[in-house]
C-alpha positions in Angstrom: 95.2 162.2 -57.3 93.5 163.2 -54.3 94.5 162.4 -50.8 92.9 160.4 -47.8 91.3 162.9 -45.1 91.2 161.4 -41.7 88.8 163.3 -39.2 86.9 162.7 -35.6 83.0 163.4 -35.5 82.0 163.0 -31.6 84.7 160.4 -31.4 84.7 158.2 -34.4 86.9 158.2 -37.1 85.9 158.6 -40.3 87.6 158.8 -43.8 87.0 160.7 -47.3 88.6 161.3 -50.4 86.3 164.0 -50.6 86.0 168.0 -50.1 83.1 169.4 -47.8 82.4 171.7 -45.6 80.8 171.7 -42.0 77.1 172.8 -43.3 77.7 169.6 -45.8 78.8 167.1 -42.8 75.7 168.7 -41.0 73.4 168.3 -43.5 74.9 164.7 -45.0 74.6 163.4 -40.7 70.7 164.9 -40.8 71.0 166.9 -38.0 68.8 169.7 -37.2 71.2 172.9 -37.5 68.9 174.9 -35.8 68.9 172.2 -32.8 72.9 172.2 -32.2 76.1 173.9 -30.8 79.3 173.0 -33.0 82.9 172.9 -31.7 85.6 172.7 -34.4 89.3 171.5 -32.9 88.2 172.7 -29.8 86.7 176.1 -30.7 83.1 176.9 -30.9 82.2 177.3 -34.4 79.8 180.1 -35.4 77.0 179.0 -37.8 77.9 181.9 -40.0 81.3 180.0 -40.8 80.3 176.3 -41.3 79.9 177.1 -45.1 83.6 178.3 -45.7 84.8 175.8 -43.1 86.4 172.4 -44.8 87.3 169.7 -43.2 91.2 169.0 -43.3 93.0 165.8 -42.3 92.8 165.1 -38.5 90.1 167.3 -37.1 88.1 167.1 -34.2 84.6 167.5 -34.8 82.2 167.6 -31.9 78.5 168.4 -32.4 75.9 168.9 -29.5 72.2 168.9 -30.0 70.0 170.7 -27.8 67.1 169.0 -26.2 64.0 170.4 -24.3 61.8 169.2 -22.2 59.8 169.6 -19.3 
């Protein structure tokens, strides 16, 4: 039986039964990857490691995006 994952994305709580990994949660929100700066329970978070980073109960996701302008 699998087990109810809490986590925090920018501040709201969210809940899955399922098993994913930061490119997935990237890719499922439809942001731009190229476009952001990730920190993962308060660390920065490479993009090299968002593939072999799952989410576990009670993390704190917070994702940036990078706008320009003029």
């Amino acid at each position: 039986m699998k087990k109810m994952k809490t986590f925090f994305l920018n501040g709201e709580e969210y809940c899955t039964l399922e098993a994913f990994n930061l490119s997935e949660l990237i890719a499922y929100f439809n942001y731009n990857s190229s476009l952001l700066v990730l920190e993962y329970n308060n660390f920065i978070c490479t993009k090299i490691t968002w593939h072999k980073t799952f989410i576990k109960d009670k993390d704190k996701i917070e994702i940036v995006t990078i706008v320009g302008g003029g």
